[in-house]
N, C-alpha and C positions, 0 to 999 in steps of 0.2 A: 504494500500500500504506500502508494507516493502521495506525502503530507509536507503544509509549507501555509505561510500567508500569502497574502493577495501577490502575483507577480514572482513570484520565486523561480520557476522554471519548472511547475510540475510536469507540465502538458511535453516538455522538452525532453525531460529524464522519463518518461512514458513513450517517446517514437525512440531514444536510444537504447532503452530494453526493448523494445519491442523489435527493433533490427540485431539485436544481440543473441534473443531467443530463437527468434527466425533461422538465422545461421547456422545454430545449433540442431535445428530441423524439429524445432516446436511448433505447436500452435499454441497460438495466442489470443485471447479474449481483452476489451478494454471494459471497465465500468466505472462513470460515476454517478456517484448518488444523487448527486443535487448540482446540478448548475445554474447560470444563471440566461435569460431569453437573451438570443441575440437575435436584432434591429434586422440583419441581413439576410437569414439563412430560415429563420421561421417564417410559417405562412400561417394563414385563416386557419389552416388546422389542423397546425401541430407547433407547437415551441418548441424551439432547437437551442443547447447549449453548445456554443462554437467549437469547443475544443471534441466534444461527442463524435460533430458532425467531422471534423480532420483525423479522430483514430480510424470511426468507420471508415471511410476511403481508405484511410492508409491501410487496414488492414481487413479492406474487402469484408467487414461484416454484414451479415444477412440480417440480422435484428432491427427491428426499428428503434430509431432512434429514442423514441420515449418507452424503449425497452435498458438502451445504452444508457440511458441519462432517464432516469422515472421519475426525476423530483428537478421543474426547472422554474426557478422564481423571477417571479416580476421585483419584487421589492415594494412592492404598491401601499405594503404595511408591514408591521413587524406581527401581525399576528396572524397572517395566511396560511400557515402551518398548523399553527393551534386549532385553527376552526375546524382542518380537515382531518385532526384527531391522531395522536399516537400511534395508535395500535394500525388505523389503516395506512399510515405512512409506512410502518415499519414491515408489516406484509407486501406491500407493494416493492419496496428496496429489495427485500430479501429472495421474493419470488422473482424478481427480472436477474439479481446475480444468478440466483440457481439454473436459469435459464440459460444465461450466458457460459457458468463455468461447467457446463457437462459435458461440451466437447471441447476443452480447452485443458491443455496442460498446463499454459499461465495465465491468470486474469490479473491485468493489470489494472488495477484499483484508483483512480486518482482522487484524493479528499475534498472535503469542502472546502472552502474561499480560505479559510485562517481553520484547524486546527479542534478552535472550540465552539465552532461555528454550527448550531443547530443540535447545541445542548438540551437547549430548551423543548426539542422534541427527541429526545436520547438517540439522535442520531449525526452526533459528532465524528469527529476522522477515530477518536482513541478507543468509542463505543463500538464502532462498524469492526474494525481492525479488532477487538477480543474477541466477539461473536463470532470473527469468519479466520480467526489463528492467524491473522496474516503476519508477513514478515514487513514490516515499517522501517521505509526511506524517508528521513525529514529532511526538508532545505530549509534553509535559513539564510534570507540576505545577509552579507557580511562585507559592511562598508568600512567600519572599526574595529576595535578591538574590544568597544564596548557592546557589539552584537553577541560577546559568549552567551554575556545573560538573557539574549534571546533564546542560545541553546537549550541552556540550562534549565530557564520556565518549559519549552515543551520537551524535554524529557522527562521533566517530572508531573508534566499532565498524564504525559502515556505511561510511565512507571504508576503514576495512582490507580490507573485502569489495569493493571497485573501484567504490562506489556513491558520485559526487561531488556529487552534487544532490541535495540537503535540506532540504524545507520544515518549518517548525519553525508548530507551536502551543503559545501556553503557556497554561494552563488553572490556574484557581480562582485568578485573581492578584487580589489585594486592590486594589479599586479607587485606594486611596491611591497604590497605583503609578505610576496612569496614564500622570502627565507622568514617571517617569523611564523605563518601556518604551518610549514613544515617542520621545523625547529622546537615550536615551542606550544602552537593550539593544539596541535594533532595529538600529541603527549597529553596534554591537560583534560584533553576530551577520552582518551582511551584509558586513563586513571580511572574517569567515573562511570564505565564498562558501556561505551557507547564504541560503534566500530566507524571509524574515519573511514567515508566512500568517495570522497573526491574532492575536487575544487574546480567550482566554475568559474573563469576570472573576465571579468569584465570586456566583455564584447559587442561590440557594436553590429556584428554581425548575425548574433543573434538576436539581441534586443530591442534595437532599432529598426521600426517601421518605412516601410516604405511610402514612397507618393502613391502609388496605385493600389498598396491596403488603406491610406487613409481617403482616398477618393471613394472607394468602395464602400466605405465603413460610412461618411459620411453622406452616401448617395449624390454626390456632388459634384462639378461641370469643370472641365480644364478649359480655360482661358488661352493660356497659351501653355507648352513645355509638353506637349500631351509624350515625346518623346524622351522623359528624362522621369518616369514612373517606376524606376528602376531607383531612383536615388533615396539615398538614406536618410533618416531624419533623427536628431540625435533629442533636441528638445524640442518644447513647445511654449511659448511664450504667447501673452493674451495682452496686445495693444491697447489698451482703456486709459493710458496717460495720456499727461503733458506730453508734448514733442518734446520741448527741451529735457525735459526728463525718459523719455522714452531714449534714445541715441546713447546714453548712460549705460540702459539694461541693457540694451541690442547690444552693445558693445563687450558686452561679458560672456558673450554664446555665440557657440560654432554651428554650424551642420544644424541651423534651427528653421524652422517655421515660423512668423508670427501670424497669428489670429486677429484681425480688426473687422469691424463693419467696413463695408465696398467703396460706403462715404468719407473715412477718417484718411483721406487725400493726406494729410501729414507724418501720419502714422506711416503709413504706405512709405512714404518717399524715403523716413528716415530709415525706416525696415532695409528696404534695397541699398542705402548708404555702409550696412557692416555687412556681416556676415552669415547672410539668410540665402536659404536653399527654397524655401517657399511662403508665401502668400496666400491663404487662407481668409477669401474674403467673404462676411456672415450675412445674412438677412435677408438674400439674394440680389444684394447691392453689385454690381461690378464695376470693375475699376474706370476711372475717367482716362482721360487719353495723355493726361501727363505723366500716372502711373503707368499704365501699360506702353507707353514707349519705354521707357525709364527701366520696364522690365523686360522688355525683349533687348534692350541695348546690352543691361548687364548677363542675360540668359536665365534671369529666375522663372521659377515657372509660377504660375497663377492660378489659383482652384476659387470656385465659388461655392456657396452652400445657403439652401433652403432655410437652414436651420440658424438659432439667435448666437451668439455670440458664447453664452456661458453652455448651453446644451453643447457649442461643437466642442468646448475644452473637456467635459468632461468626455466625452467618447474619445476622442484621439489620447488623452491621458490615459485610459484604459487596452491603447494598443499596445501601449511598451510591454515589450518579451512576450506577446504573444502572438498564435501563427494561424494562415489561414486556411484554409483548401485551397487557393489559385496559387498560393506562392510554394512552387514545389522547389526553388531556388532555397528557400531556407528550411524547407521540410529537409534536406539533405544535409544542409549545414549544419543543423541541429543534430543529426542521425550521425556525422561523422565528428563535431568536434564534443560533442557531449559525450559519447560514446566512448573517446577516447580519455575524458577525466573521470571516467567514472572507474570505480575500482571496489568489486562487489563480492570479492573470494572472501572475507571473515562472514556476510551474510549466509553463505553457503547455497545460493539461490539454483 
């Protein structure tokens, strides 16, 4: 069972076991319990959790999707769950696993959003994982040194739940780290009988979205660049200043996007003045013609969107490190450089 909070790399370390097992000439099952709707891929009638929808392809599963994924939320309230009662949620989890794992030698299990996430209907990652014996991969971003005691808290949520074997990944750690994770985390973690699986170190390759996932994400119209939907986007920045203070932050970020309505002409111009990869304009304003020279001269590309300003920031925030069904360019990147940090011989899998 691969466990982690929001953005960790679960969906990641799920296609590099899953081409590990493969190799080996297993079959392989994916399940998760609970995801969340995605904008793109659900229709009138069916909610699709995104990541559901990318193991199924990858791994050619014949299940339906709200077999793959049986619990997918809106978020519409924090009590959706509640209403629809315990006992029938947990029948319903358990009868679509059973479903899944009988022709499968591995089912690879991905947790909920964070961990202890759907306590509140006893079906969190540490309750699923005792019930079904599973063997528990945890990720943990690891920006500092002060992320142990990330470790630490969910080890001992799953140790409370009778679960003493925990393989640990830590994810987007600053290469600078290197020699002290090897040297001195890896040690400190295998004292308190967790087995060290790897280190994912900060990649752009993996985590960084593309123009053509966030045009899709956001159902949204290229202005100009339609040929450069291959480039990468590292951040995302939301124009709502002064100019004279806007050129300040743009001045601080690389490989970025910024977000403004179509009409913030100032915004716009100082945007194109650093170092911006794109133009994200909201309301379905689009740009005037001194921006859009101004961008074809420097070669940025230009997106529009339907949607308001604060709706498009939070969708595109929630593309970082994750992948989609059309981009089989990083379905592969993640299959061979994941695959290669991972290191899963103490789990004995």
């Amino acid at each position: 069972m691969i466990t982690g909070d929001t953005v960790t790399g679960k969906t990641m370390v799920a296609i590099a076991l899953t081409n590990r097992f493969k190799a080996n000439g297993k079959s392989v099952g994916y399940f998760k319990p609970s995801g969340m709707k995605s904008f793109i891929h659900s229709t009138p009638d069916e909610d699709v959790d995104e990541d559901a929808a990318v193991m199924k392809e990858l791994l050619g599963m014949d299940e339906k999707l709200s077999c793959i994924c049986p619990i997918v939320r809106h978020l519409s309230s924090y009590d959706e769950l509640l209403r629809i009662g315990k006992e029938t949620l947990h029948t319903r989890v358990f009868k679509c696993y059973e479903h899944i794992a009988k022709d499968s030698d591995y089912v690879i299990i991905e947790g909920t959003k964070s961990p202890w996430n759907l306590l509140h209907v006893g079906l969190s990652t540490p309750e699923i994982a005792q019930e079904l014996d599973a063997t528990v991969i945890c990720l943990v971003n690891f920006p500092d040194i002060t992320a142990i005691d990330d470790v630490l808290m969910q080890s001992e949520l799953f140790t409370s739940h009778g679960i003493s074997k925990i393989g640990i990944v830590l994810n987007l750690v600053p290469p600078m780290l290197k020699k002290v994770v090897n040297e001195n985390i890896r040690p400190f973690f295998e004292e308190r009988g967790m087995s060290f699986c790897g280190v994912l170190y900060d990649n752009r390759e993996l985590f960084s979205p593309t123009i053509g996932e966030i045009l899709r994400a956001l159902n949204g119209e290229m202005v100009i660049g339609t040929e450069k939907l291959d480039l990468l986007i590292d951040q995302f920045i939301v124009g709502s200043m002064a100019p004279e203070n806007a050129l300040k932050w743009f001045r601080r970020s690389k490989d970025k996007a910024v977000i403004t309505s179509g009409d913030r002409t100032d915004i716009c111009l100082a945007a194109l003045e650093t170092d911006t990869n794109l133009l994200i304009l909201t309301g379905g304003i689009g740009p005037d013609i001194g921006t859009l020279s101004r961008a074809r001269e420097l070669g940025v590309p230009v997106m529009m969107t339907a949607l308001d300003t604060y709706g498009t920031s939070r969708i595109v925030d929630g593309l970082i490190g994750t992948i989609t069904v059309e981009n089989k360019e990083k379905i592969a990147a993640v299959g061979r450089i994941v695959g290669e940090a991972l290191q899963l011989d103490s789990l004995d899998l």
